[in-house]
N, C-alpha and C positions, 0 to 999 in steps of 0.2 A: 305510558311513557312515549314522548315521540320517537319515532322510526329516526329519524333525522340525526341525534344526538350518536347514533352507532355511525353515523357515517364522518359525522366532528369526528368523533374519536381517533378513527379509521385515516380520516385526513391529517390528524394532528400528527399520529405514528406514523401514519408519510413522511410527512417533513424530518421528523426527528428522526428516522433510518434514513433519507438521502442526506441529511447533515452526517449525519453518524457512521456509515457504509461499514454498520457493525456488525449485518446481520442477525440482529435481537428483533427489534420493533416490527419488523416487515411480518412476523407470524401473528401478531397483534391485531397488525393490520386485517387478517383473514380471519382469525377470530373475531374481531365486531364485525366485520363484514357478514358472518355465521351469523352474529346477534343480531344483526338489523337483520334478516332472510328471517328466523326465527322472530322477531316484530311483527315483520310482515304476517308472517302463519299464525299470530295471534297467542303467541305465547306472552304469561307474566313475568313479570321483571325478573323475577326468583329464576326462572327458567333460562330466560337469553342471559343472565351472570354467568351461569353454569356453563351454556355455552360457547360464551366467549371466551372462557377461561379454560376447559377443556380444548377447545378447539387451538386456543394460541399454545399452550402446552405440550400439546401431541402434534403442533409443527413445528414447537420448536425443537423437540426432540427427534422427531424423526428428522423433519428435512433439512435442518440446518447444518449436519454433518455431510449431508449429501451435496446441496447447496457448495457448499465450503470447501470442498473435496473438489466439486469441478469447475470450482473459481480458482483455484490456483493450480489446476490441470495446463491451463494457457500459457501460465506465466514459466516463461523459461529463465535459470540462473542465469544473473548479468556475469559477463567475462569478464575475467580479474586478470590484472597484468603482474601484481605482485608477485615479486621472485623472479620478473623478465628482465635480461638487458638490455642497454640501449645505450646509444651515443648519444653525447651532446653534438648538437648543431648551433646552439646559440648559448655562451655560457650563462650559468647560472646565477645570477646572483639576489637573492630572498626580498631584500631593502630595494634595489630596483625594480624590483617582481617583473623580474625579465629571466628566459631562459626557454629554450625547449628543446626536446631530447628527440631521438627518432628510434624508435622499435625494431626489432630483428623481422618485422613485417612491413617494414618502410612506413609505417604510422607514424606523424608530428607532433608532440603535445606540447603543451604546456608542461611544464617545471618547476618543480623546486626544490634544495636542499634540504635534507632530514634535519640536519645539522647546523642550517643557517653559516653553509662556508659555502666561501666562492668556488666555484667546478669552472675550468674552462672548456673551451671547445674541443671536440676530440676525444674526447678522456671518457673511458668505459663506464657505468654507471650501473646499479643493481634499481631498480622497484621495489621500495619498502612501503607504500601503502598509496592508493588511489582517492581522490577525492574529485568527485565528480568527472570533467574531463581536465583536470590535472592532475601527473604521479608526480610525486614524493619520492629522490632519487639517494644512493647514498654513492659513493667511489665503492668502488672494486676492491 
């Protein structure tokens, strides 16, 4: 068998793990990489299968929990403003998609009504849910 086709392989489960950023394919990839090194040494096809498949199995098992564990060591919880208050500074109104409130941290946002009612300016306001960088506001 050619050397060559372990390293297609190997490229192919490239692509399909950077489309994918599942964490699966990437051990795959180490296993033909194993089969093609084991080509090279002159082993039969029976032998670099076994390899491959061995070899992608025992990293996906071992390293993938390890992997995974300090890929979202980094990631720190996004701050949630739900259940904050805040004033309106520009009233609200849903149909104009105009409005924005200000945070007990002097923060600006965007606005909008739970409830699709007009809020005017002034008027105390709770955080019932966030969507993106606009809350979701309801009265007091």
């Amino acid at each position: 068998m050619n050397p060559f086709i372990w390293l297609g392989i190997a490229a192919v489960m490239a692509v399909i793990e950077i489309v994918s950023l599942g964490l699966i394919t990437m051990w795959f990839v180490i296993g033909a990489l194993a089969a093609f090194a084991a080509n090279l040494l002159g082993a039969d096809i029976v032998v670099q299968m076994i390899v491959f498949l061995v070899v992608s199995v025992v990293c996906l098992v071992v390293l993938r929990p390890v992997v995974t564990k300090y890929r979202k060591r980094g990631q720190a919880a996004e701050p949630t403003l739900v259940g904050a208050s805040a004033i309106v500074v520009e009233a609200i109104d849903n149909d104009a998609l105009a409005g924005r409130v200000e945070t007990e941290n002097r923060m600006s946002w965007a606005a909008r009504s739970a409830d699709g009612s007009l809020i005017p300016a002034g008027e105390s306001v709770v955080v019932c849910s966030q969507e993106s960088v606009k809350l979701i506001v309801e009265r007091k």
